[in-house]
Predicted model as a PDB file, atoms N, CA, C, CB and O in Angstrom, pLDDT in the B-factor column:
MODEL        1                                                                  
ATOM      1  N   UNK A   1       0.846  -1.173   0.000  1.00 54.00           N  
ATOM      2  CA  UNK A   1       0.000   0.000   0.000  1.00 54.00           C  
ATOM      3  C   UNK A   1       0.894   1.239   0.000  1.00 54.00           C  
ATOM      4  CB  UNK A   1      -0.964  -0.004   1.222  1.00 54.00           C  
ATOM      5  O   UNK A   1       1.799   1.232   0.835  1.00 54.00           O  
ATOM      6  N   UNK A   2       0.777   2.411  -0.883  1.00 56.00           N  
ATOM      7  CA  UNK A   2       1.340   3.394  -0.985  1.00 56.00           C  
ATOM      8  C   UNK A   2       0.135   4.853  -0.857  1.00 56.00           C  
ATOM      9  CB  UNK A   2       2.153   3.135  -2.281  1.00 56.00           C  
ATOM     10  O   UNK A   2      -0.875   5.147  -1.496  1.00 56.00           O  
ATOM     11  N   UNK A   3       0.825   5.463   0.230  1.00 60.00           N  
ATOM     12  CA  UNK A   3       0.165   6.875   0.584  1.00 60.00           C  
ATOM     13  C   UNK A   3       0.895   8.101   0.140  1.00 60.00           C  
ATOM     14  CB  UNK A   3       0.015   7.034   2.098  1.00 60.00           C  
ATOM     15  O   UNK A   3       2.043   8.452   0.413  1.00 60.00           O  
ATOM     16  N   UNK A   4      -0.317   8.875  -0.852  1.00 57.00           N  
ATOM     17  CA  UNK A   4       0.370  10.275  -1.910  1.00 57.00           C  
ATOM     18  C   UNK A   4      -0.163  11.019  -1.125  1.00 57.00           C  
ATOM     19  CB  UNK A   4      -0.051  10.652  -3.668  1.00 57.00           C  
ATOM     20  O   UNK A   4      -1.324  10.791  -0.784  1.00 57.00           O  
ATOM     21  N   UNK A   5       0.411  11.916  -0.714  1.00 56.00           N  
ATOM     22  CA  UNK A   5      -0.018  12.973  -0.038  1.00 56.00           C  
ATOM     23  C   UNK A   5       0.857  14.883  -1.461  1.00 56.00           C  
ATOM     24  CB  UNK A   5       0.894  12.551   2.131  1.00 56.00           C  
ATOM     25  O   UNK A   5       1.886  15.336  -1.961  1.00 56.00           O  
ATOM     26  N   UNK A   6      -0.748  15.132  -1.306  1.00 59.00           N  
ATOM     27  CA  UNK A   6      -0.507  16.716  -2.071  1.00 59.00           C  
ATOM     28  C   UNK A   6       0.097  17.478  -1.349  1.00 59.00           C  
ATOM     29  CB  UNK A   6      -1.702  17.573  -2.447  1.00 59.00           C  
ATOM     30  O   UNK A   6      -0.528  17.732  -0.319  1.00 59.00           O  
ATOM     31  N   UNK A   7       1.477  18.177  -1.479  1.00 56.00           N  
ATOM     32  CA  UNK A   7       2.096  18.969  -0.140  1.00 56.00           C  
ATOM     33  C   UNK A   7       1.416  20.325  -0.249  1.00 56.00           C  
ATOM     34  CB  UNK A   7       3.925  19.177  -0.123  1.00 56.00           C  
ATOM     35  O   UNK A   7       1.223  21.085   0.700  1.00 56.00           O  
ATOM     36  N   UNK A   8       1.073  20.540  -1.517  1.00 65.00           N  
ATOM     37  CA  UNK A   8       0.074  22.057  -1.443  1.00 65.00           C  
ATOM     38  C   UNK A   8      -1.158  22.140  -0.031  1.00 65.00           C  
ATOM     39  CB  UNK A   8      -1.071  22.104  -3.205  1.00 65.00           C  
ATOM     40  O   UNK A   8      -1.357  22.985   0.842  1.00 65.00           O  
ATOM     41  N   UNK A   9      -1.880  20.643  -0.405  1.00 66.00           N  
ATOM     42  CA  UNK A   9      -2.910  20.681   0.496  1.00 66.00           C  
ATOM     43  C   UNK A   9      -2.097  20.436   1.899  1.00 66.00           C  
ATOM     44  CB  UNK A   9      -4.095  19.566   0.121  1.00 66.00           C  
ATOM     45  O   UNK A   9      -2.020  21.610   2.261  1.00 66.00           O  
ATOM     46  N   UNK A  10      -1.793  20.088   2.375  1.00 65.00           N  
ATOM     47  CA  UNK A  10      -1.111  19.355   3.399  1.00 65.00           C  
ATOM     48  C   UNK A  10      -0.706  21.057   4.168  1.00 65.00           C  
ATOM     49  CB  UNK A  10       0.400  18.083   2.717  1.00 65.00           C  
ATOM     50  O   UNK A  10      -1.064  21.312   5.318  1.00 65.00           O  
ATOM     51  N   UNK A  11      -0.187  21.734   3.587  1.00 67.00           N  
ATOM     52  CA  UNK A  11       0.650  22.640   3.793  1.00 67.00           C  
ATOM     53  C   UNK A  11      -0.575  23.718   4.124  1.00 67.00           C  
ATOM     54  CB  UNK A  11       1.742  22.881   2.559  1.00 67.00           C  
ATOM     55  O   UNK A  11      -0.583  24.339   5.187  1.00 67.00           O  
ATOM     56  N   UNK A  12      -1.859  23.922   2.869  1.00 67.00           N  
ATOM     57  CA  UNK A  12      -3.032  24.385   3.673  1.00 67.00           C  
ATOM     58  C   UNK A  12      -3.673  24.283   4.816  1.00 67.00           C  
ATOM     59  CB  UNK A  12      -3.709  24.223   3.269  1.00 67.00           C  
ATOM     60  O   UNK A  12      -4.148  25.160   5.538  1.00 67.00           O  
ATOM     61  N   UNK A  13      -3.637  22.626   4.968  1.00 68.00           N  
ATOM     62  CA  UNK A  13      -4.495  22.389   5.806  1.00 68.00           C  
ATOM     63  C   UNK A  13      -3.438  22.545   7.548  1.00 68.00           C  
ATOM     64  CB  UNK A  13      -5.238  20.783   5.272  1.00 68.00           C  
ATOM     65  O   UNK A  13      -3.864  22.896   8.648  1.00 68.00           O  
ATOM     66  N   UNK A  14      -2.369  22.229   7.248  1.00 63.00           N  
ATOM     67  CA  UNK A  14      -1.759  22.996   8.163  1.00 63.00           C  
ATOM     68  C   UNK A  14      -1.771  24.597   8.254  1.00 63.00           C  
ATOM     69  CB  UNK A  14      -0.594  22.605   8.060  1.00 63.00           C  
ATOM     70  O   UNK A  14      -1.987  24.876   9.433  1.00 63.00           O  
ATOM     71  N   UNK A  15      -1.690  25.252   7.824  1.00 62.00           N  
ATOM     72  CA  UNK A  15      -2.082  26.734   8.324  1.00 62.00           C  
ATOM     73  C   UNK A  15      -3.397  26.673   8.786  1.00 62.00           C  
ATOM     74  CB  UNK A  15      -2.012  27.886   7.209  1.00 62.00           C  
ATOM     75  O   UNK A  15      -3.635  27.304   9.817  1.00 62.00           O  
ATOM     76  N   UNK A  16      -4.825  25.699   7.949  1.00 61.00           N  
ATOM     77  CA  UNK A  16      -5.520  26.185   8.231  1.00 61.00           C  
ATOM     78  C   UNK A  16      -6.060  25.835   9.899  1.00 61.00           C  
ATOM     79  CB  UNK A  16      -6.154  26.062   7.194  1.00 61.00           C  
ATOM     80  O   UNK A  16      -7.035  26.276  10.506  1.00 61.00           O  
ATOM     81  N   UNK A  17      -5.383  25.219  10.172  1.00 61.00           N  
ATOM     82  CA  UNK A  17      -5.348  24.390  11.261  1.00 61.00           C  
ATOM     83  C   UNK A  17      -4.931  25.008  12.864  1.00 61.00           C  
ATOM     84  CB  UNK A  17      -4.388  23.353  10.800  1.00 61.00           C  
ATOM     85  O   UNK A  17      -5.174  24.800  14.053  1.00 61.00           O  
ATOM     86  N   UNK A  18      -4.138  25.900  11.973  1.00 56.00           N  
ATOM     87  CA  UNK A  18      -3.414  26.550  12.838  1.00 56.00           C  
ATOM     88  C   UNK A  18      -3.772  28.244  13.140  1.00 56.00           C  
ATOM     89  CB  UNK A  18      -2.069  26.310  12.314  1.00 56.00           C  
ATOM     90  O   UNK A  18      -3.372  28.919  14.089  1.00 56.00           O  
ATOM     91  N   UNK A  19      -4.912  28.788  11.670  1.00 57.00           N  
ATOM     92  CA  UNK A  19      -5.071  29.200  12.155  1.00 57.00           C  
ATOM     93  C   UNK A  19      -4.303  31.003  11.618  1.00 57.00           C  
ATOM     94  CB  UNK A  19      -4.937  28.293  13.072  1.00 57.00           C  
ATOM     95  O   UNK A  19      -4.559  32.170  11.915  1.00 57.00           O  
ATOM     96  N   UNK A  20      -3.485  30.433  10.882  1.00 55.00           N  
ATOM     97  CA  UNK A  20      -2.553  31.360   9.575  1.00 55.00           C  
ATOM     98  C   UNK A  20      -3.069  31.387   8.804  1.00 55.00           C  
ATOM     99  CB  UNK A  20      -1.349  31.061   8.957  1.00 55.00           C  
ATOM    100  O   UNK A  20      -2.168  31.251   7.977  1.00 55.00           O  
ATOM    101  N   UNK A  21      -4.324  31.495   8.008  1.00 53.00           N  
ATOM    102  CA  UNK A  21      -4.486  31.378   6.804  1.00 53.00           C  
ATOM    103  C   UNK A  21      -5.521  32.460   6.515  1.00 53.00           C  
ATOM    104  CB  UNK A  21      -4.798  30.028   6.449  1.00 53.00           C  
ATOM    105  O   UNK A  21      -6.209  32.549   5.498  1.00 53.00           O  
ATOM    106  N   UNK A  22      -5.519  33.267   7.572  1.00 53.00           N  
ATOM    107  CA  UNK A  22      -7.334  34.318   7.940  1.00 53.00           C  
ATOM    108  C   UNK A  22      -6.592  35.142   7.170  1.00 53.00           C  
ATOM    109  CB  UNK A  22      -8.119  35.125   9.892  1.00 53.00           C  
ATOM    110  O   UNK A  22      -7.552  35.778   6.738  1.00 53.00           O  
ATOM    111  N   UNK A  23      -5.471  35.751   6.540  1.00 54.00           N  
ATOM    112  CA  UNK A  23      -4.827  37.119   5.880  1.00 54.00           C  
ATOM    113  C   UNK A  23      -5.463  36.745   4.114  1.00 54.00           C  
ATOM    114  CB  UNK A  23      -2.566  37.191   6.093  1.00 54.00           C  
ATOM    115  O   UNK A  23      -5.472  37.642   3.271  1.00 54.00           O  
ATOM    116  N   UNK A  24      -5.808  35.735   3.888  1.00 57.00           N  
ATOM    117  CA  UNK A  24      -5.499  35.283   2.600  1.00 57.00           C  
ATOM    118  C   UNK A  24      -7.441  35.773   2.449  1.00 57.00           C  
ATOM    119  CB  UNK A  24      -4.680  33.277   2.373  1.00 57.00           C  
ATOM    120  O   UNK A  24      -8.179  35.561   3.411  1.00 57.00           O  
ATOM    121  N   UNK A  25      -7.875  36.273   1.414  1.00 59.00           N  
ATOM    122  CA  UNK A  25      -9.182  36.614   1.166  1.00 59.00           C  
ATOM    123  C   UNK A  25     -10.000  35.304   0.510  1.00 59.00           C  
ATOM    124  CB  UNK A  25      -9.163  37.897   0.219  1.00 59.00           C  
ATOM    125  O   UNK A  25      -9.957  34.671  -0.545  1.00 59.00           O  
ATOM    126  N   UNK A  26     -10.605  35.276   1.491  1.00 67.00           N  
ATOM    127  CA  UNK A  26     -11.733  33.920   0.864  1.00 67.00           C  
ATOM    128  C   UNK A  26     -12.319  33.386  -0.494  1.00 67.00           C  
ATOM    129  CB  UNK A  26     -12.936  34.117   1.356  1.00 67.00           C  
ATOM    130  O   UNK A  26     -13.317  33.966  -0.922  1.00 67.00           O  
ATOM    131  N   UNK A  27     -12.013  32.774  -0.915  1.00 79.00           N  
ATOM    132  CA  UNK A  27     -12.386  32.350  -2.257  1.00 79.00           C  
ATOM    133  C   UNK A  27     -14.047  32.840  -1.974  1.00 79.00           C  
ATOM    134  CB  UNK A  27     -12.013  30.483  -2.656  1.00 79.00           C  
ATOM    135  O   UNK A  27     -14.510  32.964  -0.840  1.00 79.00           O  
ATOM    136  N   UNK A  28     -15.006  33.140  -3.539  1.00 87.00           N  
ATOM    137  CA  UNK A  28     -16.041  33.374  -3.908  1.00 87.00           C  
ATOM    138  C   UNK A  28     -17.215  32.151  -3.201  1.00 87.00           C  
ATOM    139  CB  UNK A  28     -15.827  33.490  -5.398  1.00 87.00           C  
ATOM    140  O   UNK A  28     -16.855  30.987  -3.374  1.00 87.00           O  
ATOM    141  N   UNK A  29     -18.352  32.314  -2.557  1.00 89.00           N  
ATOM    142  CA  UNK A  29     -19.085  30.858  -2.308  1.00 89.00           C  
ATOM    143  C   UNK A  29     -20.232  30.689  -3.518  1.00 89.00           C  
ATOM    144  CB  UNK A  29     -19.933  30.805  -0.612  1.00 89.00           C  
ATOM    145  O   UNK A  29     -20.751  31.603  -4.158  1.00 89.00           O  
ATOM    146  N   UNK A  30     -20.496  29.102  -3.655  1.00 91.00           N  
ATOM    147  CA  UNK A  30     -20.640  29.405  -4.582  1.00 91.00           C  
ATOM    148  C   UNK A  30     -22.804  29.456  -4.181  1.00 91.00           C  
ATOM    149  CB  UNK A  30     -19.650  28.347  -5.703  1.00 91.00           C  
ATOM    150  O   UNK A  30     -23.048  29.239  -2.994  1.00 91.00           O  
ATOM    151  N   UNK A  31     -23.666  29.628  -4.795  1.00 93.00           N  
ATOM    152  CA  UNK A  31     -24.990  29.470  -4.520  1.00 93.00           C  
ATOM    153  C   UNK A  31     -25.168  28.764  -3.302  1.00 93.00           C  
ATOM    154  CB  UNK A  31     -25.648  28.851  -5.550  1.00 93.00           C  
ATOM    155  O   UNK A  31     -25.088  29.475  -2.300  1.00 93.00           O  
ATOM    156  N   UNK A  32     -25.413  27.421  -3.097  1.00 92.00           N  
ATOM    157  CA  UNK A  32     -25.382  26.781  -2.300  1.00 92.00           C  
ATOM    158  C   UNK A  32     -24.553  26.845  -0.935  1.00 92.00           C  
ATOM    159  CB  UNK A  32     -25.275  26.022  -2.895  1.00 92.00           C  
ATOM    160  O   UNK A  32     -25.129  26.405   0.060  1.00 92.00           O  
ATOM    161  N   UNK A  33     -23.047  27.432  -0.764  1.00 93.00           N  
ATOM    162  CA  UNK A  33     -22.240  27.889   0.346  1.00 93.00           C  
ATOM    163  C   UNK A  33     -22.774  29.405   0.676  1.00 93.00           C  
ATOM    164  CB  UNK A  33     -20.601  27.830  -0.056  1.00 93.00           C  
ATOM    165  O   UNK A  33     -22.288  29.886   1.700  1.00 93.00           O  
ATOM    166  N   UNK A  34     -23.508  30.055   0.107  1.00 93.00           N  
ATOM    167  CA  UNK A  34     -23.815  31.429   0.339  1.00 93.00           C  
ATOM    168  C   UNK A  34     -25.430  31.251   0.766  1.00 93.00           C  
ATOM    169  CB  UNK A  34     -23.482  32.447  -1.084  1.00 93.00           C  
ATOM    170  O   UNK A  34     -25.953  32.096   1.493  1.00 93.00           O  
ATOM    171  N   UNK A  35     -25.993  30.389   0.393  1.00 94.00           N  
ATOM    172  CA  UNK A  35     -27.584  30.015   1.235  1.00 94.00           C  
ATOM    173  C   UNK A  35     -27.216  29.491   2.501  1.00 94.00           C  
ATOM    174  CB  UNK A  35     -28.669  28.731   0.460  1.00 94.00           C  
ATOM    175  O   UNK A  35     -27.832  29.883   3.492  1.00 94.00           O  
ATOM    176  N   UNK A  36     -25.909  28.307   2.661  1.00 93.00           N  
ATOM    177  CA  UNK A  36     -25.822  28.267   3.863  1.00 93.00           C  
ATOM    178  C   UNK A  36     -24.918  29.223   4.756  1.00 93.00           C  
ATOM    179  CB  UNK A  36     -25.569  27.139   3.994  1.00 93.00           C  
ATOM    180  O   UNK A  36     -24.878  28.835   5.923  1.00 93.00           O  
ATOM    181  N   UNK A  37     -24.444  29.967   4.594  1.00 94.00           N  
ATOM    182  CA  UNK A  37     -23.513  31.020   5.019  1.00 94.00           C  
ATOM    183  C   UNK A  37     -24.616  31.923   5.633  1.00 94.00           C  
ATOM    184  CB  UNK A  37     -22.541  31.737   3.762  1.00 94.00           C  
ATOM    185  O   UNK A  37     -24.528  32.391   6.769  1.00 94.00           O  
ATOM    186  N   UNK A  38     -25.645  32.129   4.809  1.00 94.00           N  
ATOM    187  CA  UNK A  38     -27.106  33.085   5.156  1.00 94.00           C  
ATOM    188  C   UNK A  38     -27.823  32.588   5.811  1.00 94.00           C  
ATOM    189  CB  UNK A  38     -28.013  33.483   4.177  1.00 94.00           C  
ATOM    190  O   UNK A  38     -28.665  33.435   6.109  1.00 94.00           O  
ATOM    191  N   UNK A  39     -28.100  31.445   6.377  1.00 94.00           N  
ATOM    192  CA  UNK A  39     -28.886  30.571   7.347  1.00 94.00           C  
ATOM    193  C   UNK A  39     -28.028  30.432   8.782  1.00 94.00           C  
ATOM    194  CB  UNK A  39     -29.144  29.008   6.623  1.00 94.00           C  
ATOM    195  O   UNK A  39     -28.525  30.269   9.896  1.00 94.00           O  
ATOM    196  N   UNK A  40     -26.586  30.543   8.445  1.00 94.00           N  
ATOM    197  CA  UNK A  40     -25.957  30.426   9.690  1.00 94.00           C  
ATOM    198  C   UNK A  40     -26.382  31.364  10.448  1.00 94.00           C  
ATOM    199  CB  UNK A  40     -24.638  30.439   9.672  1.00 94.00           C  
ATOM    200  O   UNK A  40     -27.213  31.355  11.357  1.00 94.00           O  
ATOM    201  N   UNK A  41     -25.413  32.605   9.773  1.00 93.00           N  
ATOM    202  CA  UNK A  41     -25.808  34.191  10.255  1.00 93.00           C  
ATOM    203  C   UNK A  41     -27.159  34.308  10.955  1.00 93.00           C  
ATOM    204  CB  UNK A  41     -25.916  35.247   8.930  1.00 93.00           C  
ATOM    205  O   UNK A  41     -27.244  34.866  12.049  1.00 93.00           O  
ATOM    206  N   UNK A  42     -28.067  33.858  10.417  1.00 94.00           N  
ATOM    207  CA  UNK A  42     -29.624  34.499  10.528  1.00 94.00           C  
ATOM    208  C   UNK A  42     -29.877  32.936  12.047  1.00 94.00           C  
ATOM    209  CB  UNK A  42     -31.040  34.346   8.256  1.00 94.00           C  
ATOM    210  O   UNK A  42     -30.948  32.797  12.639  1.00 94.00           O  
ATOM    211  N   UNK A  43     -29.176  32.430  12.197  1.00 94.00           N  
ATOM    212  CA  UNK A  43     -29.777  31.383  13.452  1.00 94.00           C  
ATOM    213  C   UNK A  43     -30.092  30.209  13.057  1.00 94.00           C  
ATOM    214  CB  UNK A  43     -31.049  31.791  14.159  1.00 94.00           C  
ATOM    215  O   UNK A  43     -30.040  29.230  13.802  1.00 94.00           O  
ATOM    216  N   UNK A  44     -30.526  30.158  11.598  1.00 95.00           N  
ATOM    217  CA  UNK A  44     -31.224  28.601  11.511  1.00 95.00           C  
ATOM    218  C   UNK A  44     -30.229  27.731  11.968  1.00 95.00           C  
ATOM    219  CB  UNK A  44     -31.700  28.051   9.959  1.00 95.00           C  
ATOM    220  O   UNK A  44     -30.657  26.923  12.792  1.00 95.00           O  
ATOM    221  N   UNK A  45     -28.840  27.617  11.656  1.00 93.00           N  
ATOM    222  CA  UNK A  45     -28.529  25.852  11.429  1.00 93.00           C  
ATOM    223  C   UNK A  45     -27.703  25.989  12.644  1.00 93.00           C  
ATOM    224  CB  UNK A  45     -27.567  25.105   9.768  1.00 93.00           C  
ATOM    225  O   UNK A  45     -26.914  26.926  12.522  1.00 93.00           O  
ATOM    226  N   UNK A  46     -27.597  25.247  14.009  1.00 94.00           N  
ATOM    227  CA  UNK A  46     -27.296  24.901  14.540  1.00 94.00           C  
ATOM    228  C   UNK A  46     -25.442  24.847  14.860  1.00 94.00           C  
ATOM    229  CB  UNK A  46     -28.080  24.216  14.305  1.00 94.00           C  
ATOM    230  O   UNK A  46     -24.597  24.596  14.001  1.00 94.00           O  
ATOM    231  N   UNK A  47     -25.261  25.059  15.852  1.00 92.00           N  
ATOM    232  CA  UNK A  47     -23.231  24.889  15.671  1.00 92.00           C  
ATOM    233  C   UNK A  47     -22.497  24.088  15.466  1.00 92.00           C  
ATOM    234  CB  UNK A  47     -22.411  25.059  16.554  1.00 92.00           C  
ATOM    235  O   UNK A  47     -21.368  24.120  14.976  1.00 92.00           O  
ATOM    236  N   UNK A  48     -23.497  22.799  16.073  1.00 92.00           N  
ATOM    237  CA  UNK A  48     -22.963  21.811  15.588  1.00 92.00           C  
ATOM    238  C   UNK A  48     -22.980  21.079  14.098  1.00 92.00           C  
ATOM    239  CB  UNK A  48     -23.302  21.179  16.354  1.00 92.00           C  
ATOM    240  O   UNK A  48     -22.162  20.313  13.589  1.00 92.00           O  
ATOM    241  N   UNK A  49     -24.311  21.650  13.567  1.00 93.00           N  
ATOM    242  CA  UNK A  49     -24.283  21.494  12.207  1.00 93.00           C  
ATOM    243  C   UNK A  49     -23.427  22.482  11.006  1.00 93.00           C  
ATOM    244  CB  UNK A  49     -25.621  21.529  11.990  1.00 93.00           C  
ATOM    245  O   UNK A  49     -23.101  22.221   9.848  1.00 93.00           O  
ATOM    246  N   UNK A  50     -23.281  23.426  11.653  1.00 93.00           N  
ATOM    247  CA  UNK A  50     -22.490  24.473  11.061  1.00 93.00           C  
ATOM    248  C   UNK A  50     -21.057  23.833  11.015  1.00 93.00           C  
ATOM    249  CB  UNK A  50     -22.565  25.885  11.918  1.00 93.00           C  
ATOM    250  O   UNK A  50     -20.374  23.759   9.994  1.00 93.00           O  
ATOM    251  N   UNK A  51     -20.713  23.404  12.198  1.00 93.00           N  
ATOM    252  CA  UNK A  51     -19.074  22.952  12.226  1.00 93.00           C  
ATOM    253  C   UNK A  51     -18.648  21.715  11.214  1.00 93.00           C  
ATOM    254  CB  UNK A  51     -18.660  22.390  13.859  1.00 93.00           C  
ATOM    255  O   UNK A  51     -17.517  21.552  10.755  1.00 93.00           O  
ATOM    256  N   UNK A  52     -19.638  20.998  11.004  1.00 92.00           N  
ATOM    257  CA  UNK A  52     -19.331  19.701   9.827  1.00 92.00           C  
ATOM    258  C   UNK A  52     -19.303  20.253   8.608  1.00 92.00           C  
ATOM    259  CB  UNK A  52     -20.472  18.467   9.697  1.00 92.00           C  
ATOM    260  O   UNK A  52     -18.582  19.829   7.705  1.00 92.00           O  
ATOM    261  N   UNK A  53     -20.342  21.558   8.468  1.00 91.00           N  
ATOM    262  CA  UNK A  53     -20.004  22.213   6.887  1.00 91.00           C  
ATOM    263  C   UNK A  53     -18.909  22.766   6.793  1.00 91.00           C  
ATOM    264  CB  UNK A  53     -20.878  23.276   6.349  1.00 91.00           C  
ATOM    265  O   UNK A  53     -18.421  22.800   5.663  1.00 91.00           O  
ATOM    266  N   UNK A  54     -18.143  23.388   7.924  1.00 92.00           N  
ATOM    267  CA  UNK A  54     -16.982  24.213   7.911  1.00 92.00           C  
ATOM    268  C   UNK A  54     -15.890  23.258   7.773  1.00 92.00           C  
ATOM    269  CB  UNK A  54     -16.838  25.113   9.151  1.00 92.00           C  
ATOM    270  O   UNK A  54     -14.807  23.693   7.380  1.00 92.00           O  
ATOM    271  N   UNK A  55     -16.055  21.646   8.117  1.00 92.00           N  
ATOM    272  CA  UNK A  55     -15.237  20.621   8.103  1.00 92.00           C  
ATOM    273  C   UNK A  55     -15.251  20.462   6.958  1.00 92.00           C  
ATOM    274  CB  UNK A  55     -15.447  19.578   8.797  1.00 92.00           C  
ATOM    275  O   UNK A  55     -14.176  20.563   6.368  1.00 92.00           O  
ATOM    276  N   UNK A  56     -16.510  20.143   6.174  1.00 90.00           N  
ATOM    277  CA  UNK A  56     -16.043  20.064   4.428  1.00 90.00           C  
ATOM    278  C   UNK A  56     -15.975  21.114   3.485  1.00 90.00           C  
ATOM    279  CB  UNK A  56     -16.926  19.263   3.656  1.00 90.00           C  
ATOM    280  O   UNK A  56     -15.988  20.758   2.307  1.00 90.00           O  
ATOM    281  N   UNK A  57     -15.903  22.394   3.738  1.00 90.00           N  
ATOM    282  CA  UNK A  57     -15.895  23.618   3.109  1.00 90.00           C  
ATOM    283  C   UNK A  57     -15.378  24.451   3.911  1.00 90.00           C  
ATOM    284  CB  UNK A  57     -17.046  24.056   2.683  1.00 90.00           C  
ATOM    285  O   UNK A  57     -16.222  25.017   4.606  1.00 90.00           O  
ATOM    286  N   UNK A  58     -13.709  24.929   4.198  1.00 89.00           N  
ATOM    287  CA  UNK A  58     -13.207  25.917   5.146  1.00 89.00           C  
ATOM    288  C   UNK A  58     -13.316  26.941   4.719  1.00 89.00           C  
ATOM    289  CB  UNK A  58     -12.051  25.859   5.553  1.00 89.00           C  
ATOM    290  O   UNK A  58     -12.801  27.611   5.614  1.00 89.00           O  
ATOM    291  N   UNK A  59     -13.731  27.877   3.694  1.00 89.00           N  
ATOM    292  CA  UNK A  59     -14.364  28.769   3.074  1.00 89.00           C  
ATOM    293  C   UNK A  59     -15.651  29.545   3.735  1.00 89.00           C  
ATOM    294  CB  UNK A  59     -14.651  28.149   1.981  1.00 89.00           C  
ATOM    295  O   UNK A  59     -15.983  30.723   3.866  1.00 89.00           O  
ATOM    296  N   UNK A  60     -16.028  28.670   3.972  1.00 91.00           N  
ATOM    297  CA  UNK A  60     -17.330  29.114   4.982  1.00 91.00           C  
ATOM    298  C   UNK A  60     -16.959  29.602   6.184  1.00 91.00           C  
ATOM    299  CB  UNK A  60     -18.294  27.973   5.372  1.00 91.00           C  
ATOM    300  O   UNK A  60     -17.514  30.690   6.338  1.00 91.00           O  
ATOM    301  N   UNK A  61     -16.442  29.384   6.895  1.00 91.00           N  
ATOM    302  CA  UNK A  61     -15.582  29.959   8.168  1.00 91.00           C  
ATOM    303  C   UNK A  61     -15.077  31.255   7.847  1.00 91.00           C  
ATOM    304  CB  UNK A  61     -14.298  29.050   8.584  1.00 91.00           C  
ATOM    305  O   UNK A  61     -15.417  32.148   8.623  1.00 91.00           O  
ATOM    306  N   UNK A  62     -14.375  31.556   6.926  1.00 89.00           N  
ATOM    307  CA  UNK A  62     -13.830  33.021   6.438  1.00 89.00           C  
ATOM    308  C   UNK A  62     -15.059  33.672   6.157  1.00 89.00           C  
ATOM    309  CB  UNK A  62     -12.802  33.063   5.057  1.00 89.00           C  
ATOM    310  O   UNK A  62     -15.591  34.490   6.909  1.00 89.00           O  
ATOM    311  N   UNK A  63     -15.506  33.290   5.048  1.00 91.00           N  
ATOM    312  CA  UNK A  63     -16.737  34.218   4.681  1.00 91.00           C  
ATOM    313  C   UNK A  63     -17.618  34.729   5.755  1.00 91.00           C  
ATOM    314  CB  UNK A  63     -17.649  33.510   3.781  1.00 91.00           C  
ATOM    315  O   UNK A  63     -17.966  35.908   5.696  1.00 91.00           O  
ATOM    316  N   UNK A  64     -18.261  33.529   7.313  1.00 91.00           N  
ATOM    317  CA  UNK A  64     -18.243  34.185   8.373  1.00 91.00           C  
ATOM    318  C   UNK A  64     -17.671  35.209   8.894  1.00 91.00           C  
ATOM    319  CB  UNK A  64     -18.109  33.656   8.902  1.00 91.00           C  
ATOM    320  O   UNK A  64     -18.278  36.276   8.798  1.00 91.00           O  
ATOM    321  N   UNK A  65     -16.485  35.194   9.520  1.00 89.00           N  
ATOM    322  CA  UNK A  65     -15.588  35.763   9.920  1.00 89.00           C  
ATOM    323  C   UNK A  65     -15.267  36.889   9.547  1.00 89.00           C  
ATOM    324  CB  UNK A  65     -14.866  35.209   9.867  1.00 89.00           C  
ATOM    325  O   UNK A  65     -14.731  37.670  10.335  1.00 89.00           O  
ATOM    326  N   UNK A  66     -15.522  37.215   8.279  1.00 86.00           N  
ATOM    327  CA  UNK A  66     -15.253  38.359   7.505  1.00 86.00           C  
ATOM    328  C   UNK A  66     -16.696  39.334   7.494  1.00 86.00           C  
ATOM    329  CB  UNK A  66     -14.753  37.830   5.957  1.00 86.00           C  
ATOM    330  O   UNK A  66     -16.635  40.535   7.227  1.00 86.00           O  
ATOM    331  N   UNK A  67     -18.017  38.622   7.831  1.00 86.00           N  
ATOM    332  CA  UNK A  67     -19.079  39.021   8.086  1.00 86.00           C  
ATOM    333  C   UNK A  67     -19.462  39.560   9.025  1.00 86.00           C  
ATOM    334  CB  UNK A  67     -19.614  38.432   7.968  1.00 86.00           C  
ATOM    335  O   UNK A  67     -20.309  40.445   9.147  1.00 86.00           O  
ATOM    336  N   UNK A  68     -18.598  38.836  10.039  1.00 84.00           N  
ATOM    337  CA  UNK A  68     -18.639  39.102  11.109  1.00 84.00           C  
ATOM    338  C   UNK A  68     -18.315  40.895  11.815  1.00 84.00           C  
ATOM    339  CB  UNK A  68     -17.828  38.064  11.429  1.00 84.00           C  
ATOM    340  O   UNK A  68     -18.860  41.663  12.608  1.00 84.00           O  
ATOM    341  N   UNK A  69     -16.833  40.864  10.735  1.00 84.00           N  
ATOM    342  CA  UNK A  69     -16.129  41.711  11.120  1.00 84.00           C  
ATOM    343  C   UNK A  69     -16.811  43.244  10.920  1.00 84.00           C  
ATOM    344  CB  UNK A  69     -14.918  41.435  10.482  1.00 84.00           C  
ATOM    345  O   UNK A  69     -17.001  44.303  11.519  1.00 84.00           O  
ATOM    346  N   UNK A  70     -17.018  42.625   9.736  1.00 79.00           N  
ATOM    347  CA  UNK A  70     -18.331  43.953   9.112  1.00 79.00           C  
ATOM    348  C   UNK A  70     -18.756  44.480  10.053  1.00 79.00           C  
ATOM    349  CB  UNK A  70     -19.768  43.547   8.322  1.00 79.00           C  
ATOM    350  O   UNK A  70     -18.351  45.459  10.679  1.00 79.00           O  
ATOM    351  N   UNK A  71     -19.952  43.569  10.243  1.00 68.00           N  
ATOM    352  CA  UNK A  71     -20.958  44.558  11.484  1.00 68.00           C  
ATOM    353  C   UNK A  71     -20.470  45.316  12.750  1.00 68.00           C  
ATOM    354  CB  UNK A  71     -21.975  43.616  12.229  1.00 68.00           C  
ATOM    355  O   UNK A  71     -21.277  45.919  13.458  1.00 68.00           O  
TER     356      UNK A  71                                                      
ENDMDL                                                                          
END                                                                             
């Protein structure tokens, strides 16, 4: 058995991990990440349900964050 690891991602997911990566401007969301981005904000979806989307889409976390900052 042989394990490939992408050092691009690897190297993301370490900053993002860490927590370095908030300077870099959030990629665009696309329909679907911006309905749920708008349901967060507004109360519907739950934190714990919020945190599994942010687990498969770290994009969403910035776009928060950056929403946040706004107000």
């Amino acid at each position: 058995m042989s394990i490939h690891f992408n050092v691009s991602e690897l190297t993301r997911t370490l900053f993002h991990s860490l927590g370095m990566d908030h300077e870099r401007a959030p990629r665009p969301l696309n329909a679907e990440q911006r309905l749920l981005l708008e349901c967060y904000l507004a109360g519907q979806i739950p934190q714990s349900a919020w945190s599994d989307y942010v687990f498969e889409m770290p994009e969403l976390a910035r776009h928060a964050e950056a929403r946040r900052r706004q107000h």
